[in-house]
C-alpha positions as CSV (number, residue, x, y, z in Angstrom):
1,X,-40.0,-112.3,-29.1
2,X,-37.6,-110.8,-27.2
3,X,-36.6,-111.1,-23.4
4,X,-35.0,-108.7,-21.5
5,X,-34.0,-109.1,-17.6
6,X,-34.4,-105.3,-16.9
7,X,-36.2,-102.6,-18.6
8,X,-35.4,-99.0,-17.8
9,X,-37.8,-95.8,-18.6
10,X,-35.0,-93.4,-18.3
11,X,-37.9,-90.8,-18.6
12,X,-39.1,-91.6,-15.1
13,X,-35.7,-90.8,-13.6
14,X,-34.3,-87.3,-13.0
15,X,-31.6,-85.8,-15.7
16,X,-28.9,-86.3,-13.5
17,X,-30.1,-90.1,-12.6
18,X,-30.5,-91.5,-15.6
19,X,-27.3,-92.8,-16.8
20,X,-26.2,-93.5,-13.4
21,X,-29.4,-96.0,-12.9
22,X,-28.9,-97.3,-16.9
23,X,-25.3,-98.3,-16.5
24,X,-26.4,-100.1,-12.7
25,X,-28.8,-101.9,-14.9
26,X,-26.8,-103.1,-17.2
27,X,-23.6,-104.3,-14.8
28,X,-26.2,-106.6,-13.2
29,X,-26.4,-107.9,-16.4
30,X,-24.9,-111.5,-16.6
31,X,-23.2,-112.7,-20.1
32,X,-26.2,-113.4,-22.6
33,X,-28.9,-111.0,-20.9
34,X,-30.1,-108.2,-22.4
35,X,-31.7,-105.4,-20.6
36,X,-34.5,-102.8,-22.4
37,X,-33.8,-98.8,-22.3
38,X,-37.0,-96.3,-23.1
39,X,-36.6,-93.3,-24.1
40,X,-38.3,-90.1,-25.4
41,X,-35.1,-88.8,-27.7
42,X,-32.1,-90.8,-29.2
43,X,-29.6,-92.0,-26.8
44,X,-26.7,-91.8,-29.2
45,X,-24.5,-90.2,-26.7
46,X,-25.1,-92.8,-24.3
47,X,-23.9,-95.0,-26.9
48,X,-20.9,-93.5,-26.8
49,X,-20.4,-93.4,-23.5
50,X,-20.9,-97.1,-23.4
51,X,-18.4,-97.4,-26.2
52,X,-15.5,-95.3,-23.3
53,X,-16.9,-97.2,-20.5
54,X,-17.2,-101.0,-21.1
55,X,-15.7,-101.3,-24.5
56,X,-16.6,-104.8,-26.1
57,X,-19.0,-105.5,-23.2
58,X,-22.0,-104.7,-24.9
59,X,-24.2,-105.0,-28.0
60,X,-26.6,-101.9,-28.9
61,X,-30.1,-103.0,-30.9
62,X,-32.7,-100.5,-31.9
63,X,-36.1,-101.9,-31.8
64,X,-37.8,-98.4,-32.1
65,X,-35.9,-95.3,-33.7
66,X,-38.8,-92.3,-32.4
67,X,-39.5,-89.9,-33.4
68,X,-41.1,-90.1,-29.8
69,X,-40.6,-93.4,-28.5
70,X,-36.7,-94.8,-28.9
71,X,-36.5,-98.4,-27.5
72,X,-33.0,-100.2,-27.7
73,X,-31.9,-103.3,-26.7
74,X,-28.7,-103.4,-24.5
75,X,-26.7,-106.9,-24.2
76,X,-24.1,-107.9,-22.1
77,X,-21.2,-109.9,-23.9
């Protein structure tokens, strides 16, 4: 089973919060911990933006792929 040191509903947060508070999340990640993101869409764009922002700092795992429920599992390298 996984672990995960954080978990974030980013549908509890405000449009304008919620990649702000995800990528807070994830720099108090240290090397080996993994944090948990919830979401009600696909967060493919904030894939990307991880992919722009910390470049080969981070590993993306889906653990649910919706169609109303998208959990992923974000590591820190």
């Amino acid at each position: 089973m996984n672990t995960f040191k954080s978990t974030v509903n980013a549908t509890e947060y405000p449009p304008q919060l919620k990649h702000k508070v995800i990528f807070e999340t994830f720099d108090a990640l240290n090397q080996g911990e993994a944090m948990l993101l919830i979401n009600d869409h696909d967060p493919k764009p904030l894939f990307y933006q991880f992919q722009i922002e910390r470049p080969n700092q981070f590993t993306w795992d889906y653990i649910e792929q919706g169609p109303e429920t998208f959990r992923v599992k974000i590591g820190c390298v």
